[in-house]
N, C-alpha and C positions, 0 to 999 in steps of 0.2 A: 555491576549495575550502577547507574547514577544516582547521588541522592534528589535530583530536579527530576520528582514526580511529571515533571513534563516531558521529562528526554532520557526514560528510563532506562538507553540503550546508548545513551548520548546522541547529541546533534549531528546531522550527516555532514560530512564532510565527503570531498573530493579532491586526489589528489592529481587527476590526468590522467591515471594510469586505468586504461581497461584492456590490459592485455587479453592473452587466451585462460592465462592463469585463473586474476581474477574474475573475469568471465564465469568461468566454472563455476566459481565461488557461488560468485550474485547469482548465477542462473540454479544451482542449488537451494540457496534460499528462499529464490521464488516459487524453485518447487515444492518445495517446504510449508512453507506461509501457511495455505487452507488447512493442511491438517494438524498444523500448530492452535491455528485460530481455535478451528473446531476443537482442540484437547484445553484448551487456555477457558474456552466457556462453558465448556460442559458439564450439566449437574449444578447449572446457579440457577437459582431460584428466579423468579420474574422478579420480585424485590432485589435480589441481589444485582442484575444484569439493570435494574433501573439506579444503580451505588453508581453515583462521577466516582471516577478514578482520583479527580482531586476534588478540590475547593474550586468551582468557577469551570470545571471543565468538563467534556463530555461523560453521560452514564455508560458503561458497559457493552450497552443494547446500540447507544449512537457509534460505540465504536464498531461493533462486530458488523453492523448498518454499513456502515463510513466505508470500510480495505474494500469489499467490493464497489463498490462505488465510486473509489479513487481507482481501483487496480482497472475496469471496464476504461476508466477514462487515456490509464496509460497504456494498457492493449491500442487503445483506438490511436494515439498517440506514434503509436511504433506505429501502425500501419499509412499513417498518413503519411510519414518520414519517408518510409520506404515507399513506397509510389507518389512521392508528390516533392517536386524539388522545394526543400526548406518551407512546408506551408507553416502559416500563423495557425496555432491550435487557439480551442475556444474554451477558456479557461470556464469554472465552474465555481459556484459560491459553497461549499463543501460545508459550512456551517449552514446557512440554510435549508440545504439536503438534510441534513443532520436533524431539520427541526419539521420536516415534510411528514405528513400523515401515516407512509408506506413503513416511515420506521418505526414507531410506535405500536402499529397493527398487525407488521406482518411478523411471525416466529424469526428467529434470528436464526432458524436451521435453513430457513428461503436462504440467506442470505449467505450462508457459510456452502451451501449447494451450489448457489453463484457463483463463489468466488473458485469453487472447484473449479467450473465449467470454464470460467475464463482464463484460469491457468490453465488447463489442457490444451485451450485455442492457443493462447498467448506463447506459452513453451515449444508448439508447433513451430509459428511464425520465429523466436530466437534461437533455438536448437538451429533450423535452415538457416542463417545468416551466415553471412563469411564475414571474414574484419573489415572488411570496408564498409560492411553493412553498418557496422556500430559505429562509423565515422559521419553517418545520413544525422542531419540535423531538422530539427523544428523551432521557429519562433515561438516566445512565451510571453503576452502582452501582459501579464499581472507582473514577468519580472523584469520591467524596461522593454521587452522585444529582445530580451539577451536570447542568443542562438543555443539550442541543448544539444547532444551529441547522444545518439542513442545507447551508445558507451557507459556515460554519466548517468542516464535515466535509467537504464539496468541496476546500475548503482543503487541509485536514488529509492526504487520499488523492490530490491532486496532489503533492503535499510529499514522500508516504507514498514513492511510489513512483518519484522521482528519488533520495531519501531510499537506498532501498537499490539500486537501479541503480546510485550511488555507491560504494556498500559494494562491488562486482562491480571497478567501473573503475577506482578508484585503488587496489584490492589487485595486477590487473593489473600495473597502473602501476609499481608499488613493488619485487613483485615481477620485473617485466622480464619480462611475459608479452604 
């Protein structure tokens, strides 16, 4: 683990490579993720799931909130890629989501139930892909209009979501919970 409470899994990088290998890997991950999430917060208190993970940064409750809410976006993401030649996606203010009513009010089990549901969707649509499929690209206006490779964004949303499973475990951790 990293000692930057921000990137307690480290920063994602990418190196090109989304072989079948990797593939496995990230698509592991992904099927991973919700039942991490759900073990990562389970049995904290509402005070505890309201503790930021750090100084200045989301509580607990914003993050378990947040993976579905990013992960629905990269489902939709893949899906446009693969039916739509190179569409512009329509990026999303993920901090302000963060700061929306729904996450505050609804139990964070909605939300780890979500995130189930849209892995079993999402794992459907990448299990079916062939490798060209991971070669289908989407523009990203928040980064320049850079072109993404579905390849990358497999990446990206394995990473995503050990990424703040992380942020859940070693606040734990730190805290003595």
């Amino acid at each position: 683990m990293s000692a930057d409470l921000r990137y307690p899994v480290g920063k994602f990088t990418f190196d090109g490579d989304h072989g079948e290998k990797r593939r496995r890997e990230w698509i592991d991950q992904v099927r991973e993720a919700p039942a991490r999430l759900r073990a990562a917060v389970d049995g904290l208190s509402a005070s505890q799931l309201d503790t930021p993970y750090r100084e200045g940064g989301w509580t607990l409750r914003q993050v378990a909130h947040h993976v579905p809410d990013s992960h629905l976006n990269a489902y939709t993401r893949f899906k446009l890629a693969l039916t739509e030649d190179e569409p512009t996606i329509k990026p999303y203010l993920e901090a302000r989501w963060a700061e929306l009513p729904d996450v505050k009010a609804t139990p964070v089990e909605v939300s780890l139930d979500l995130l189930a549901a849209i892995h079993r969707r999402w794992l459907v649509v990448i299990e079916a892909m062939g490798d060209k499929d991971f070669d289908r690209t989407y523009r990203h206006p928040e980064h320049a209009n850079r072109v993404f490779r579905l390849g990358e964004t497999l990446a990206l949303y394995a990473w995503h979501g050990r990424h703040h499973v992380a942020h859940v475990t070693e606040t734990r951790k730190r805290l003595g919970w």
